[in-house]
FIBABA-478239 format. One record per residue (C-alpha): x, y, z. Coordinates in steps of 0.05 Angstrom, whole numbers, plus 5000, padded with zeros to 4 digits. Example, Ala and Ser with C-alpha at 12.3 -4.5 7.8 and 13.67 -1.06 7.14 Angstrom:
FIBABA-478239
524649105156
527349795143
end
This chain:
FIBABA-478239
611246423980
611945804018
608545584086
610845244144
607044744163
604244694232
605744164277
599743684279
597343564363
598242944392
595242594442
601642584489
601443424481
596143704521
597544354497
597044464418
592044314376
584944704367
582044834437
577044314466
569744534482
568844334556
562843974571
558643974644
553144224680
556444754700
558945014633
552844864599
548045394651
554445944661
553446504613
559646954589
559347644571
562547814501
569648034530
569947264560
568647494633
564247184672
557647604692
557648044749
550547754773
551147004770
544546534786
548046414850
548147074883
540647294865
536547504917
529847234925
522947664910
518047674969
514847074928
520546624935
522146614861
529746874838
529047604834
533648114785
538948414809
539948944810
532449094826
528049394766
526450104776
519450254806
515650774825
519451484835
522351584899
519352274909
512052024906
510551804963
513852355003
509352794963
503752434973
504352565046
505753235047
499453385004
495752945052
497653325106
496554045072
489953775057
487953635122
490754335149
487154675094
479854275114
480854455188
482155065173
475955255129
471554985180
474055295233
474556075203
467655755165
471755965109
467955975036
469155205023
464555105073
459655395027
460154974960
461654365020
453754445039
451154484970
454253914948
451653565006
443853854998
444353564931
446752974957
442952675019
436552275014
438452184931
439951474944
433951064988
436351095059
435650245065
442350235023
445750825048
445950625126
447749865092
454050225057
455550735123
454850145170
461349835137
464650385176
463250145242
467849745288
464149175296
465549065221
471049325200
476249215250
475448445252
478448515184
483648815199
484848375261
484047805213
489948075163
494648245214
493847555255
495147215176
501147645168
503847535236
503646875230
507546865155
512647235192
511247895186
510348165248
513348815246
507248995204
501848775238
504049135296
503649715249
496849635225
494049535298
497750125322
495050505262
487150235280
488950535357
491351285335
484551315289
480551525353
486751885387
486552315327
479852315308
477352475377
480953105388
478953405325
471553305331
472053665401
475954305374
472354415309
464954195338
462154295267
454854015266
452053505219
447453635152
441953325188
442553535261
444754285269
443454295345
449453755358
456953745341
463253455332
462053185261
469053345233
472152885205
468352315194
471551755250
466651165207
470851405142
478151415178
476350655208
474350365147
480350645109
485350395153
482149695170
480649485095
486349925065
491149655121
488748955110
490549005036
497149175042
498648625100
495848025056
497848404984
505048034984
502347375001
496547344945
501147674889
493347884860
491248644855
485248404879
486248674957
487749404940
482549414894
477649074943
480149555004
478150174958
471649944936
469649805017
472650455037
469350884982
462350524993
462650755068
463751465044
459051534995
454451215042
455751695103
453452305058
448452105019
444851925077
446352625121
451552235168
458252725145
459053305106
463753095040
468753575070
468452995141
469152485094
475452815052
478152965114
479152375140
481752075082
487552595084
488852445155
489251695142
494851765087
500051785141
497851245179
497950795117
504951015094
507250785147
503850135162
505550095077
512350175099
513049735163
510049075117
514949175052
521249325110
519148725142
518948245079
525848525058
529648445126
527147725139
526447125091
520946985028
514346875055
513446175079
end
């Protein structure tokens, strides 16, 4: 069989001949998908991460949804569960002050009150004041408001508590209002809040992990020296978790509504 030949291109017809690769910045960075459309998500349209770097869109999956709700409603059955005990001085009461006579004076009292005193205002709230002036002034306002209003509603809530329960301390039966533990609720949302206001702008685990280590040294430190009853101290770390949701929540809405931090 015989073939006709193809006309040869010249250069006064643009349009035959083999197809020309096109050259250019523009060419060169735009990647096609393999049906020759471009992508849905080109470089232009990415959004930015809170770091200011191009982020992915659309965002990579992260932690389930449903875990933090459920973190708060265990929280909160928590705390209903503790007030409760102590105020039918139900049997959790009763393993509560074993663990605690096993507990107090085991440690020398010189680093104890050093570890409880991290729960006082004078020291802890200063940090916290510290963080949220930092975030405020990177923009994030919306969450240092949060943290500060979370810091006021520690003694609104702790307050009332301590009145209605009136459950005396290891160490001094006579008095009351020992439940929960107000030194344990103000460290956990000053150093815990303060991590989470600076956490975007360091893009280091250190914070959290700092915030934990502060917060657990001022509980261990209010029982082993007689200050709380472990059931004060878990206490008040159930009643905190709501507070710190939301301050948790107020920073990342914050970062996502206005621009990369400065």
């Amino acid at each position: 069989m015989s073939e006709t030949a193809r006309p040869r291109a010249t250069g006064d017809d643009p349009d035959t001949g083999l197809p020309q690769r096109r050259t250019g910045h523009a060419f060169a960075h735009t990647p096609l998908r393999s049906d020759g459309r471009p992508p849905q998500t080109p470089r232009g349209v990415r959004q930015h991460d809170p770091g200011g770097r191009l982020g992915t869109i659309p965002p990579v999956p992260g932690r389930p949804a449903i875990l933090l709700p459920l973190l708060l409603v265990l929280s909160l059955l928590g705390l209903a569960l503790t007030t409760w005990q102590v105020l039918v001085s139900g049997p959790l009461l009763v393993l509560d002050e074993r663990l605690s006579r096993a507990l107090v004076r085991s440690v020398p009292d010189a680093v104890t009150e050093r570890l409880a005193d991290l729960g006082n205002i004078p020291v802890a709230v200063p940090v916290l004041a510290l963080a949220a002036a930092y975030a405020a002034r990177r923009g994030n306002r919306l969450g240092a408001l949060s943290a500060a209003l979370a810091m006021v509603l520690v003694p609104a809530l702790i307050i009332p508590l301590k009145e209605w329960t009136a459950r005396p301390g290891p160490l001094e039966p006579w008095a009351a209002g020992y439940y929960p533990s107000g030194h344990t609720a103000t460290a956990a949302v000053a150093y815990i809040g303060a991590a989470l206001l600076i956490r975007p702008y360091t893009r280091r685990g250190w914070p959290p992990a700092v915030a934990l280590v502060l917060t657990g040294a001022t509980a261990a430190g209010l029982i082993l020296r007689g200050f709380h009853w472990p059931l004060d101290v878990l206490a008040s770390c159930f009643l905190c978790v709501p507070l710190l949701l939301t301050v948790r929540r107020a920073a990342r809405t914050a970062l996502m509504a206005g621009q990369p931090p400065k």
